[in-house]
N, C-alpha and C positions, 0 to 999 in steps of 0.2 A: 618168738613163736611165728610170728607173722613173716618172717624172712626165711625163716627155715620152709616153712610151706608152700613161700614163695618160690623156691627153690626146688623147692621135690616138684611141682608143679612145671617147674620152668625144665627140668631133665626131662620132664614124661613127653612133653612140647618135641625137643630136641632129639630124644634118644626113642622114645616108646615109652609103655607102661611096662613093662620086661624090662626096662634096665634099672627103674626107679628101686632099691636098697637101702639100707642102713648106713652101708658100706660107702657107696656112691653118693651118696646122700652128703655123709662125713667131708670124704672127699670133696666133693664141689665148695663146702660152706667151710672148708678148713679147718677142720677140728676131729675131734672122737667120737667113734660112736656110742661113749658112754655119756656123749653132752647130751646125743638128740633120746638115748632112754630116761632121759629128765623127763621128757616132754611126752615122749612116745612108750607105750608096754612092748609094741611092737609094727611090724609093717602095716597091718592090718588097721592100727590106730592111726598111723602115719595119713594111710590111704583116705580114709571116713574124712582129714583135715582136708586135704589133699581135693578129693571130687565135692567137699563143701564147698571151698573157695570158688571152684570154678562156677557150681550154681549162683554163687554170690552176686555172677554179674546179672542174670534174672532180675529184674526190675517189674515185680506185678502186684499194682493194688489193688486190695480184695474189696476195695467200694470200687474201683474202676473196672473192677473183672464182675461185680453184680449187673452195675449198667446197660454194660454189654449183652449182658444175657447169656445162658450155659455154653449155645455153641460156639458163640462168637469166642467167648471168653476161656473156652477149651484149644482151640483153632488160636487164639494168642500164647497159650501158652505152651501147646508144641511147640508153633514155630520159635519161642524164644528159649527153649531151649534146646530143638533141634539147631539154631545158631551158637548157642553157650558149646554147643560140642562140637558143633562144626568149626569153631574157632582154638580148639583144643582137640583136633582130632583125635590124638594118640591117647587119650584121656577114655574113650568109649569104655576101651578094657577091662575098667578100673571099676565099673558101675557093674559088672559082671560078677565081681569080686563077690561084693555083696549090697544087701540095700541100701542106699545114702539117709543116715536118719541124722545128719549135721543140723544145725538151728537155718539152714538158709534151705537146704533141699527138704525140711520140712516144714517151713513155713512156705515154701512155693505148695506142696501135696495140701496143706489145710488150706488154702485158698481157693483152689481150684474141686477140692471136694465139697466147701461148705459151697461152693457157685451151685452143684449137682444138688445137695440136701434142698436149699432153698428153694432149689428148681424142680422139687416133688420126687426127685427119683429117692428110693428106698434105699437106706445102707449098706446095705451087701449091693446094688445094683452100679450103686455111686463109686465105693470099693472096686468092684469090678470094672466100671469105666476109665477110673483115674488109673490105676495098676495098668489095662493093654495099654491105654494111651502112651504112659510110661514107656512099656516095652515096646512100643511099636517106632517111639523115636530114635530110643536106645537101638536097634535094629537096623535103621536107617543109620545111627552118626554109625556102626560100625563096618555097614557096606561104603563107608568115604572109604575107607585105607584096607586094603585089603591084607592077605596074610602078610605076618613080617612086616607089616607099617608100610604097603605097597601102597601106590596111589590106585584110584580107581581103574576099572578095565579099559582098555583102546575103545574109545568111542569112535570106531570106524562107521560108518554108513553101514546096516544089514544087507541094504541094496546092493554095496560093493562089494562084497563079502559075498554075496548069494548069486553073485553075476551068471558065474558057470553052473549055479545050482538049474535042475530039472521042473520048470514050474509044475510042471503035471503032477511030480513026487510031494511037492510043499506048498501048494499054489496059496495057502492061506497066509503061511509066513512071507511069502515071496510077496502077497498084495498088502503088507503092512512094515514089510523091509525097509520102504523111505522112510520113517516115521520111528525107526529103532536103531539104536538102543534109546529110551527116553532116559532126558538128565536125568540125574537122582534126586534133584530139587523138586522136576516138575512131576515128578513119580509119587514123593513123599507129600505133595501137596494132594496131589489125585485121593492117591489112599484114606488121607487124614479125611477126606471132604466124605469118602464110602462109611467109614466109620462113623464119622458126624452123623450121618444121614441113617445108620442103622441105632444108633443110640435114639434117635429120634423119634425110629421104631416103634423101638424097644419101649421107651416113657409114656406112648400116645397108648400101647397095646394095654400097658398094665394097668388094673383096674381101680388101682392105689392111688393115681396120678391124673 
């Protein structure tokens, strides 16, 4: 099992998450693909093994993620695994598919949700934090590789781009042009710090807390 996965893992790496099959699958590991319906009902089952492994590299104790404290210990755990995807780019796709409920991408969600309960926010509020946070990483790793497993856009200067543009027509893009496009690191860190800060809100507002 653990080679086979390794495997499907290692094509989506290579090839995309669109080329990862039954078929291809077989082929790569040399065999039938009535060995890997041993193991698998279908693609679908394949996939769940598949985007678990890669959570697997996620390393977060949930006494070292209480320590910290909700935000800090939120803010550790995008960033790790906004890197778990960023080191599996072609992997994004996969989480699209459908929810990751493997033993490893769901003991990362109860860690980081019991951090929120602990920390007074209410069930549905907590629910609701852990889930954008979620999607809001998920969103980030799939702006790396664009359509077709493209690499990111031409990080050209806007400034150089905008050289012949009209300031009078755009003067506001044209006075924030040196400064654009921002990485998509220092973008994803920006964002994560907005969200922080309105969660922060959100718990100080509610009267439960």
């Amino acid at each position: 099992m653990e080679r086979i996965v390794a495997t499907a893992l290692q094509i989506v790496d290579e090839e995309g998450s669109d080329a990862l099959s039954m078929r291809t699958l077989a082929q790569r590991l040399g065999s039938g693909t009535a060995t890997l319906y041993r193991h698998f009902d279908n693609r679908a089952a394949l996939v769940a093994h598949v985007v678990d492994r890669m959570f697997g590299v996620v390393q977060l104790d949930g006494d070292e993620l209480h320590v910290l404290g909700w935000q800090q210990a939120l803010r550790t755990g995008a960033h790790a695994m906004f890197d778990a995807l960023a080191r599996h780019r072609n992997a994004a796709p996969l989480l699209v598919e459908q929810v990751p409920v493997g033993p490893n991408a769901m003991a990362l969600r109860e860690r980081c949700v019991a951090v929120l309960l602990d920390s007074g926010f209410p069930p549905r509020t907590a629910a609701y934090a852990y889930a954008t946070l979620a999607r809001y990483v998920l969103g980030f790793a799939i702006q790396m590789n664009g359509p077709g497993g493209a690499t990111q856009p031409d990080d050209t200067p806007l400034a150089t781009v905008f050289e012949s543009v009209d300031p009078s027509r755009f003067p506001a893009t044209v006075t924030v042009a040196g400064v654009m496009p921002v990485p998509i690191e220092d973008e994803f860190s920006f964002g994560l710090e907005l969200l922080l800060s309105g969660l922060a809100q959100l718990r100080d507002a509610d009267p439960a807390t």
